[in-house]
MOPAC internal coordinates of N, CA, C and O (Angstrom, degrees):
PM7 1SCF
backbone

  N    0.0000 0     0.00 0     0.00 0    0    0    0
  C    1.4508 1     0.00 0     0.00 0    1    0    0
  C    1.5317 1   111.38 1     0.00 0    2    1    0
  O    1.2310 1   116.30 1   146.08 1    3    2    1
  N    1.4085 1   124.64 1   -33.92 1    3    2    1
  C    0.9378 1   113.22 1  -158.66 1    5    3    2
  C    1.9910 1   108.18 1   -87.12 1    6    5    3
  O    1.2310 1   120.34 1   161.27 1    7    6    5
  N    1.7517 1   116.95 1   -18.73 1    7    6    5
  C    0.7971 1    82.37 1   175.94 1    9    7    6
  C    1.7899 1   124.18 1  -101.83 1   10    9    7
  O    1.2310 1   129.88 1  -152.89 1   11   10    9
  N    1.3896 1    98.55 1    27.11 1   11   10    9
  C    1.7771 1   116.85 1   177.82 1   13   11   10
  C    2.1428 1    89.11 1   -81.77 1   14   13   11
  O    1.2310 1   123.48 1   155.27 1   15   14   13
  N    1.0879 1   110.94 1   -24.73 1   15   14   13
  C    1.3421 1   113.39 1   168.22 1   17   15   14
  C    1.7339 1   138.73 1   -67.03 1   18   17   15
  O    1.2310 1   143.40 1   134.71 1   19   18   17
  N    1.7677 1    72.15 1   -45.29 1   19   18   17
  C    1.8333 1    83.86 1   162.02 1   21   19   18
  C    1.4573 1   123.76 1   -73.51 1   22   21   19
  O    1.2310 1   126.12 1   135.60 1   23   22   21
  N    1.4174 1   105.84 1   -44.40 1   23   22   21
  C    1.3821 1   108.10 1   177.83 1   25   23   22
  C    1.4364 1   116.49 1   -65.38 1   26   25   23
  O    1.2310 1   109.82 1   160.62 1   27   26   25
  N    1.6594 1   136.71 1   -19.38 1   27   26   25
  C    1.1044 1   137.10 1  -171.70 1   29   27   26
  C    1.6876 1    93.65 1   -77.34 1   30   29   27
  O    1.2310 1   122.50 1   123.74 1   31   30   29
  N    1.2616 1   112.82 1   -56.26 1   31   30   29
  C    1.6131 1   131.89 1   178.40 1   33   31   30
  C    1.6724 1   120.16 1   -27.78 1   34   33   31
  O    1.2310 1   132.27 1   112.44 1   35   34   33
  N    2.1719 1    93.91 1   -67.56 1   35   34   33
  C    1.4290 1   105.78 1   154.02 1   37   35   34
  C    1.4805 1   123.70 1   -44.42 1   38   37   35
  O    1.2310 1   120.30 1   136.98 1   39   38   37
  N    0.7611 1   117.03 1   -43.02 1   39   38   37
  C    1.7273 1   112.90 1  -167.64 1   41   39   38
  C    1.5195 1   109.49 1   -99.84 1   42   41   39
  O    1.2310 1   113.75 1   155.36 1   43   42   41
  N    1.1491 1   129.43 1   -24.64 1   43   42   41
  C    1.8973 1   128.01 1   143.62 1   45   43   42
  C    1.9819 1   107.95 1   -47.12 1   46   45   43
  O    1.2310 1   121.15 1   109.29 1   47   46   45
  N    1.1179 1   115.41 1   -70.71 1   47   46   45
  C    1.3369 1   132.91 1   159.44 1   49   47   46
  C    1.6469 1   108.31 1    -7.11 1   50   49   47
  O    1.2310 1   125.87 1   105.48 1   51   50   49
  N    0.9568 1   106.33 1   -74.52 1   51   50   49
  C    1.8285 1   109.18 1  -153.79 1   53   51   50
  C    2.1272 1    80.90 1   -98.04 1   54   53   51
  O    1.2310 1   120.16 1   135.36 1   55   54   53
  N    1.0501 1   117.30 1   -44.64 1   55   54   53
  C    1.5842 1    90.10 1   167.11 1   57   55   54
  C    1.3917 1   144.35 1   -56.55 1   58   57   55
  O    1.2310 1   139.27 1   176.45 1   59   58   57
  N    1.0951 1    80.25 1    -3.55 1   59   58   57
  C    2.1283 1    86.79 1  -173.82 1   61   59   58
  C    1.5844 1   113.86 1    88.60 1   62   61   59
  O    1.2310 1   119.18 1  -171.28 1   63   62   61
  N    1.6311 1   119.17 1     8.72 1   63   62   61
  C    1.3325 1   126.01 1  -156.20 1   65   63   62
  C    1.4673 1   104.86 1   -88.74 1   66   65   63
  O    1.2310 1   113.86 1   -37.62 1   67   66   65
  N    1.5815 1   129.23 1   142.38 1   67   66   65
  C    1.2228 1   106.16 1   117.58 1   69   67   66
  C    1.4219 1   172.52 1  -146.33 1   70   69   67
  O    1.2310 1   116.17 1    16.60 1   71   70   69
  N    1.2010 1   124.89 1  -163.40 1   71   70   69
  C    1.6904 1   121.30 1  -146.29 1   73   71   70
  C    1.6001 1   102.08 1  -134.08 1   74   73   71
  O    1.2310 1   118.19 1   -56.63 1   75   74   73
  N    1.1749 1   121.06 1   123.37 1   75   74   73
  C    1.5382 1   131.29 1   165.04 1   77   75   74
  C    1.7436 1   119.03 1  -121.94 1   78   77   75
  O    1.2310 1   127.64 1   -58.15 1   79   78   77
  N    1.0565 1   102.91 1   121.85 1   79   78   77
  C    1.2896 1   118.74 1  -170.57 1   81   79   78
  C    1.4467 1   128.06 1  -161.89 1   82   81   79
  O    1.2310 1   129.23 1   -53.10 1   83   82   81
  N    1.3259 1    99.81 1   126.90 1   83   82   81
  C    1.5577 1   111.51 1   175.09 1   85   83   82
  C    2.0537 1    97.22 1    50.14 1   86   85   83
  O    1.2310 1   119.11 1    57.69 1   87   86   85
  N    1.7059 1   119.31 1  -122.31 1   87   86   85
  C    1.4712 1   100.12 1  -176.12 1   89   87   86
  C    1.5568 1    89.17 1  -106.24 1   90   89   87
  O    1.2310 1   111.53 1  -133.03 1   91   90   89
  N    1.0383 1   133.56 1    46.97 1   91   90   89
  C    1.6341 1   116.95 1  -177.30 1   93   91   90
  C    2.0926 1    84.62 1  -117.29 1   94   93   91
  O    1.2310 1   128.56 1    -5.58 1   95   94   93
  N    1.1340 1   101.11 1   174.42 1   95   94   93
  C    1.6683 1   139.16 1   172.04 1   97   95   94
  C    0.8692 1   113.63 1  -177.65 1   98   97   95
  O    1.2310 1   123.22 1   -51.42 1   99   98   97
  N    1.7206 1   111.43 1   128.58 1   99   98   97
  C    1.6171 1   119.40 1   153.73 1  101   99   98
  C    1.6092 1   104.35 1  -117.25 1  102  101   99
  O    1.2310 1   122.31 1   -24.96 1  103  102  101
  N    1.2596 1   113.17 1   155.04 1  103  102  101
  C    0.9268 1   117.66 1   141.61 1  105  103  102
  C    2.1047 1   122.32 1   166.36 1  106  105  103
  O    1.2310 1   123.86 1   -58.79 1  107  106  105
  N    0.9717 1   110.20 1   121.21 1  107  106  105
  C    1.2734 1   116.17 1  -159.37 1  109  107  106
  C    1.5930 1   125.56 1   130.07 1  110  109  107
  O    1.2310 1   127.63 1  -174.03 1  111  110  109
  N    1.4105 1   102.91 1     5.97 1  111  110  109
  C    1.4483 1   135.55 1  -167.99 1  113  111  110
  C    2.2037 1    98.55 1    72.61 1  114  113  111
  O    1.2310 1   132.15 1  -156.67 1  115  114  113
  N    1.0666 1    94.14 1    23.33 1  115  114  113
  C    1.3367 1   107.03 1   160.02 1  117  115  114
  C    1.4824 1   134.37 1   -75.51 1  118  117  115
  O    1.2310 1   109.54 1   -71.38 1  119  118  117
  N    1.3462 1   137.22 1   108.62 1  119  118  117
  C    1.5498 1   106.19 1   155.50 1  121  119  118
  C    1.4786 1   126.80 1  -120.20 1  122  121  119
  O    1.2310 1   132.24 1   -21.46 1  123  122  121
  N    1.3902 1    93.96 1   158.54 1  123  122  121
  C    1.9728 1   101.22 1  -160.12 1  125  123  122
  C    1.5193 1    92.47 1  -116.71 1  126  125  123
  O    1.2310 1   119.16 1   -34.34 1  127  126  125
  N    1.0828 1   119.21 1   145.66 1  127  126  125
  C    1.7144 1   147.62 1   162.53 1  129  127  126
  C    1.5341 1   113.87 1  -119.92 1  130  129  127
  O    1.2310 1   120.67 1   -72.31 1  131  130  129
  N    1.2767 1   116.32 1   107.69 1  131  130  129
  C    1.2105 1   119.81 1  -172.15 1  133  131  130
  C    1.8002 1   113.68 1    42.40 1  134  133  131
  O    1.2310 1   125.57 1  -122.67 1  135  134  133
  N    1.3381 1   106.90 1    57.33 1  135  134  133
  C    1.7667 1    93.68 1   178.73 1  137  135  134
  C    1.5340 1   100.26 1    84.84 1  138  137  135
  O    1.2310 1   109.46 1   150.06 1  139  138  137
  N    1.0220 1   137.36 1   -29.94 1  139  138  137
  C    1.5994 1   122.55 1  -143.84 1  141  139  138
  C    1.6915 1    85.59 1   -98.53 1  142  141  139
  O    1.2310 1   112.40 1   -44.79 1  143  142  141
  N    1.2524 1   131.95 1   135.21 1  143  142  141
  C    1.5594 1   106.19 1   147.38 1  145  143  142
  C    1.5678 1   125.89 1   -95.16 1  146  145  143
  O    1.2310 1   118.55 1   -28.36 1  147  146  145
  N    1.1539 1   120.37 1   151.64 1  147  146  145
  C    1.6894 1   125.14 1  -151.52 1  149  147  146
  C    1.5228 1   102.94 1  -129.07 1  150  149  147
  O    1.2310 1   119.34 1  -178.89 1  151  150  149
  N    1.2500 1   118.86 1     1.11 1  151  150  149
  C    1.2889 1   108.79 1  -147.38 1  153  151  150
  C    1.8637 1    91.68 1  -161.05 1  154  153  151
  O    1.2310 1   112.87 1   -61.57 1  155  154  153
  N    1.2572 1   131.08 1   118.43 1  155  154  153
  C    1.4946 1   146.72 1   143.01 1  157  155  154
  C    1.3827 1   127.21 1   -98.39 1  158  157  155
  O    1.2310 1   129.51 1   -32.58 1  159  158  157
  N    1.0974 1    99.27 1   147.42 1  159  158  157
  C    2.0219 1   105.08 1   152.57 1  161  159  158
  C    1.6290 1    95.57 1  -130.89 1  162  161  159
  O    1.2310 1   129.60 1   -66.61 1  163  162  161
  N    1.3892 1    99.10 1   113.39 1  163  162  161
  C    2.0383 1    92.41 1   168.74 1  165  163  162
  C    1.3643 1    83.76 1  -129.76 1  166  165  163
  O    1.2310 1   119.96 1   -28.99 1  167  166  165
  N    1.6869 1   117.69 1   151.01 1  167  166  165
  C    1.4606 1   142.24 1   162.90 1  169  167  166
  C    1.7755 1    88.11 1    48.85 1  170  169  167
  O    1.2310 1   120.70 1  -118.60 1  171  170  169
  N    1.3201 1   116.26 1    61.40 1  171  170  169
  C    1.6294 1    99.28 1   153.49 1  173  171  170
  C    2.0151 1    94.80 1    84.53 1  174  173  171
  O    1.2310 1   129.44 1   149.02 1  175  174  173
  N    1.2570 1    99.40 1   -30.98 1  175  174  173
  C    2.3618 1    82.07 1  -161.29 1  177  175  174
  C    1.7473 1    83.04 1  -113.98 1  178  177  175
  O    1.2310 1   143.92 1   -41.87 1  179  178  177
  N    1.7998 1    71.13 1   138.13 1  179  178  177
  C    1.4906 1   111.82 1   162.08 1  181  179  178
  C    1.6411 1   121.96 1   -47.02 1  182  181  179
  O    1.2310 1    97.86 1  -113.31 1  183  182  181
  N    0.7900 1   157.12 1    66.69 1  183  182  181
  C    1.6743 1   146.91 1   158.39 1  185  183  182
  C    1.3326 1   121.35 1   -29.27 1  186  185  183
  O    1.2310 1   115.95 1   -13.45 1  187  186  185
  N    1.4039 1   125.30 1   166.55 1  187  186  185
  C    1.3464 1   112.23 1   155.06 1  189  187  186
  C    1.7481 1    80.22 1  -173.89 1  190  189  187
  O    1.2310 1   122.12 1   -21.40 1  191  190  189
  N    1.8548 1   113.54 1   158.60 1  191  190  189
  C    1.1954 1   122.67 1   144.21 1  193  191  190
  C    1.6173 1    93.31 1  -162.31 1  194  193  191
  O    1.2310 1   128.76 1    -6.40 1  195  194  193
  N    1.4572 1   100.72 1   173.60 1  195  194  193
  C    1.6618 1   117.11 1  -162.02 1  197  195  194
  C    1.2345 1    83.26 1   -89.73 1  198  197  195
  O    1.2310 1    98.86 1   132.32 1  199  198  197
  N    1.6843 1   155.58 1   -47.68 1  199  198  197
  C    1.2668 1   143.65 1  -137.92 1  201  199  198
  C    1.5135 1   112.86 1    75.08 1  202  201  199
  O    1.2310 1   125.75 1   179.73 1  203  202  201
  N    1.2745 1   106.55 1    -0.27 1  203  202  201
  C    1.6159 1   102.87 1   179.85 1  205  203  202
  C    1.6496 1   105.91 1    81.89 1  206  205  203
  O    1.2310 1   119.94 1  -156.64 1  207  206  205
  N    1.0293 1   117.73 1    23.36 1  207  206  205
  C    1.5857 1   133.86 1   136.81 1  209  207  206
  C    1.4765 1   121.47 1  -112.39 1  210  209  207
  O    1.2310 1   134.48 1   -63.37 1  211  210  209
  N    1.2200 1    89.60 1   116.63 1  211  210  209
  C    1.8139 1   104.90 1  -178.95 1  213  211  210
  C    1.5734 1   118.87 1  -101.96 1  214  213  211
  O    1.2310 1   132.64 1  -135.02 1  215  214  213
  N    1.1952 1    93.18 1    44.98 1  215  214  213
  C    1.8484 1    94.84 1  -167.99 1  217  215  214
  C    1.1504 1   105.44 1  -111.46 1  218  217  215
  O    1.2310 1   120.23 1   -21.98 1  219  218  217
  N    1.9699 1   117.17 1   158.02 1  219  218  217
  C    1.0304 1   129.77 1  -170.03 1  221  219  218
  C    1.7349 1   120.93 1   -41.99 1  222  221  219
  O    1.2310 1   131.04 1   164.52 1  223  222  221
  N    1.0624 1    96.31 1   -15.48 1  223  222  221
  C    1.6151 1   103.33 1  -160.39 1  225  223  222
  C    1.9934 1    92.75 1   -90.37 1  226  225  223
  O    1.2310 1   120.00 1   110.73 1  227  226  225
  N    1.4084 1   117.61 1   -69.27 1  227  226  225
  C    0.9799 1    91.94 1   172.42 1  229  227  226
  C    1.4857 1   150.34 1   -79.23 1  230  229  227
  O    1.2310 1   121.10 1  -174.74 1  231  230  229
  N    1.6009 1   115.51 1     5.26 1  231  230  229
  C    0.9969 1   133.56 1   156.43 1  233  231  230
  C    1.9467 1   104.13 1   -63.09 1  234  233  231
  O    1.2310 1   113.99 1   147.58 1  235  234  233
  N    0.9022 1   128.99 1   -32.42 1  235  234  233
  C    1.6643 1   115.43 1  -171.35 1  237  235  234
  C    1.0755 1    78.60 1   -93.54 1  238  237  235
  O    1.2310 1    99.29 1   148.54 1  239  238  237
  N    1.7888 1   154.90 1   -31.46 1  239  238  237
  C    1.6566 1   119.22 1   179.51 1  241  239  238
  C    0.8538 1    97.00 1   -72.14 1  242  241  239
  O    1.2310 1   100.27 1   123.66 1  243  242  241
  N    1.4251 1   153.35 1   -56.34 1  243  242  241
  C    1.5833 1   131.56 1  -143.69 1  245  243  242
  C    1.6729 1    85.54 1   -78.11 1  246  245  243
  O    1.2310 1   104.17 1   140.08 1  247  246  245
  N    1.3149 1   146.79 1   -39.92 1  247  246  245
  C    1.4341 1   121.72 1  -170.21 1  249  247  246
  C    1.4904 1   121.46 1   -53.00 1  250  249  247
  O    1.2310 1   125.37 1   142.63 1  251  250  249
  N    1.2176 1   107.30 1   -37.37 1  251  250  249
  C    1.3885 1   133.78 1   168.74 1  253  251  250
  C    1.4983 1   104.77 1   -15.65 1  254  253  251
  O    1.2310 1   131.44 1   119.37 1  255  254  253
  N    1.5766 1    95.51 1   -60.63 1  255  254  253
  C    1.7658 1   116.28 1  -164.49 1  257  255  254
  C    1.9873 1   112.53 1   -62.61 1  258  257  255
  O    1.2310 1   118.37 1   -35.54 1  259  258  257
  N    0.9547 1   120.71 1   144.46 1  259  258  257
  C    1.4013 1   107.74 1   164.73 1  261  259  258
  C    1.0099 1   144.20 1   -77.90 1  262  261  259
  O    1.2310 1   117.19 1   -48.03 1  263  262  261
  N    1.4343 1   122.94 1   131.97 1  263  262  261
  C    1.4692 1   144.18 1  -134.23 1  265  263  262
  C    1.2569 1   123.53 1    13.32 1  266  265  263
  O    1.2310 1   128.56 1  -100.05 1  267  266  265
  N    1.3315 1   101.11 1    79.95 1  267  266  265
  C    1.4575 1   163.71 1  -179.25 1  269  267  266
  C    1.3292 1   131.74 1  -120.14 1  270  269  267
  O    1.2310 1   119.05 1   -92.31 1  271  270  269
  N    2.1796 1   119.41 1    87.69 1  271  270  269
  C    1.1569 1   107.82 1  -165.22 1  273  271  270
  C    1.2582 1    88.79 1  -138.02 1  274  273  271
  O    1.2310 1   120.94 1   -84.81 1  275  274  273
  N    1.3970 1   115.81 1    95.19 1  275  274  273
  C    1.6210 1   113.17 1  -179.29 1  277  275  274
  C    1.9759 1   103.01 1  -107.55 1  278  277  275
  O    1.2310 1   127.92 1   -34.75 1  279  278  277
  N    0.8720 1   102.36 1   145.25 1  279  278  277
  C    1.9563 1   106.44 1  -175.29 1  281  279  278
  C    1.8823 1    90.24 1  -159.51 1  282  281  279
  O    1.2310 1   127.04 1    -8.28 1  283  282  281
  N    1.7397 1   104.06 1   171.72 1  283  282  281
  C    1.3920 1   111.23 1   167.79 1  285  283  282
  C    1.4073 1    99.44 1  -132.97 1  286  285  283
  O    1.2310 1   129.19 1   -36.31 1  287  286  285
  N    1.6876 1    99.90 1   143.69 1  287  286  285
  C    1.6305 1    81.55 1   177.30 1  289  287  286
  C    1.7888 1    88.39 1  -141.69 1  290  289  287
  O    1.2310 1   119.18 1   -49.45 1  291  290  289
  N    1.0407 1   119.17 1   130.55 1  291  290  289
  C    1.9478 1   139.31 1   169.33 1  293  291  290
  C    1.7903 1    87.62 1    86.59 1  294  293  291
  O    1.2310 1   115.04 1  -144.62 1  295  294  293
  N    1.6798 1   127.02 1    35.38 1  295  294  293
  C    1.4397 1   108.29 1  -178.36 1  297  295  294
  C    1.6234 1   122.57 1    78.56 1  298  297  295
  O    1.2310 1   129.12 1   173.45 1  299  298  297
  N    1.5483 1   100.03 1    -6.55 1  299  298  297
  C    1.7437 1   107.94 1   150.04 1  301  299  298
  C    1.3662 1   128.25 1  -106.83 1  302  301  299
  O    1.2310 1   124.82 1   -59.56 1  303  302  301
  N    1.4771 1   108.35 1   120.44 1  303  302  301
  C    1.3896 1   120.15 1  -173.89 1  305  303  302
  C    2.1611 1   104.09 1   -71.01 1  306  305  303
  O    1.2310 1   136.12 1   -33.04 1  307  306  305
  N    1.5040 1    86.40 1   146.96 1  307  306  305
  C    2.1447 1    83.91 1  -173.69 1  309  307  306
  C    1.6159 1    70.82 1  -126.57 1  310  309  307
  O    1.2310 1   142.94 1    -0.54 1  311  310  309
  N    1.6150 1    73.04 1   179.46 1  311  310  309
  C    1.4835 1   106.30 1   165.86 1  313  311  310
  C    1.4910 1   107.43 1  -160.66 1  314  313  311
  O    1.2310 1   121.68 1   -68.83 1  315  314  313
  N    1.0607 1   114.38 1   111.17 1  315  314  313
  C    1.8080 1   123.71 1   163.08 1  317  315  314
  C    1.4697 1    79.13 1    76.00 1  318  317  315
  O    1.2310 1   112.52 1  -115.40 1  319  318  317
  N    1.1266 1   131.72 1    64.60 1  319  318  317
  C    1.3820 1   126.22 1   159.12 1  321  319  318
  C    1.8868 1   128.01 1    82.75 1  322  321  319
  O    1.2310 1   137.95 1   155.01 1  323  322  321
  N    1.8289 1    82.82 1   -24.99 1  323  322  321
  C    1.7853 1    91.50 1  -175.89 1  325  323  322
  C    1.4073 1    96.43 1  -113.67 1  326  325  323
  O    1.2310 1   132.36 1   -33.54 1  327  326  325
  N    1.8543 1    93.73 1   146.46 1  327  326  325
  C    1.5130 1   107.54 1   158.60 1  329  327  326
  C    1.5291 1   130.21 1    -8.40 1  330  329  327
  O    1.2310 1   106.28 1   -44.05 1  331  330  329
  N    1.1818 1   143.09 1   135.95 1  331  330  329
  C    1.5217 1   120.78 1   158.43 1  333  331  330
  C    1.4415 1    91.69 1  -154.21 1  334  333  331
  O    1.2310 1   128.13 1    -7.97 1  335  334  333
  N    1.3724 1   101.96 1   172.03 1  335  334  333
  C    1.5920 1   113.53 1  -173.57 1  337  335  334
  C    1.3741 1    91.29 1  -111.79 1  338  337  335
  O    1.2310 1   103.01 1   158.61 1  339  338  337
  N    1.4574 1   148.78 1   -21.39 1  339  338  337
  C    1.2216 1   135.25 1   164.65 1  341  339  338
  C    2.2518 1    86.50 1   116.50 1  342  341  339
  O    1.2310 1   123.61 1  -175.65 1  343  342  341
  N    1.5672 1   110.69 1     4.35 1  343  342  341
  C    1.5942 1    80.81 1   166.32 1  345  343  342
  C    1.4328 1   136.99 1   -84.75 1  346  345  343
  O    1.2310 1   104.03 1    16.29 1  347  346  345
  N    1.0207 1   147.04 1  -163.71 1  347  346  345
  C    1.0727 1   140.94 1   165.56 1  349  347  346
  C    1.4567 1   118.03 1   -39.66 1  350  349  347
  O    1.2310 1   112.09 1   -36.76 1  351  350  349
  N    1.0804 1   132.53 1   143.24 1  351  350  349
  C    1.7693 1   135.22 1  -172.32 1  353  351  350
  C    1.2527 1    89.73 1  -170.12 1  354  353  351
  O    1.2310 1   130.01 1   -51.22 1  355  354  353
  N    1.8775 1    98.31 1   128.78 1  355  354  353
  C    1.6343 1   107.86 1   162.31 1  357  355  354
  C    1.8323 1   101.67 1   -85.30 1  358  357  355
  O    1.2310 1   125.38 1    -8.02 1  359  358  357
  N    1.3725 1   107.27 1   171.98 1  359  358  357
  C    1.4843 1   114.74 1  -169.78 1  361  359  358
  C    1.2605 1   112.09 1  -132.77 1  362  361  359
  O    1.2310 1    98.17 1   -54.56 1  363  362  361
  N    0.9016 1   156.64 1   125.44 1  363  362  361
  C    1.3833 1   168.01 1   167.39 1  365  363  362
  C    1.8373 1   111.57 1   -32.94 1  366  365  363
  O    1.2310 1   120.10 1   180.00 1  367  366  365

């Protein structure tokens, strides 16, 4: 279920749509996970940060997003291969 969730999310997301469901919201080219938002588009760039939750759940929404590869591996969270602490980062 959850990732028929992401994908509904993703594709509200980059449309300008919006979508409320279960703990997700988008809308404003916004996305929210439980309240938190994790996810921008301002002036054209991608955003993203965990909120300082690094859990499975919002790691598969932000993967959702394009080119977007967040995982943890020994209790360090990456992104696209490099280190990250999970704050805010614009994306290419």
């Amino acid at each position: 279920m959850s990732r028929r969730i992401t994908e509904e999310a993703v594709r509200a997301f980059y449309a300008g749509e919006k979508l409320h469901k279960s703990n997700m919201a988008v809308e404003n080219k916004r996305m929210f996970l439980h309240g938190n938002m994790i996810a921008k588009i301002e002036e054209g760039q991608l955003m993203i940060s965990t909120c300082g939750w690094h859990t499975p759940t919002t790691k598969e929404r932000l993967n959702g997003l394009s080119g977007v590869n967040v995982h943890t591996k020994n209790y360090q969270l990456y992104l696209n291969g490099e280190k990250w602490d999970g704050d805010w980062i614009a994306l290419p």
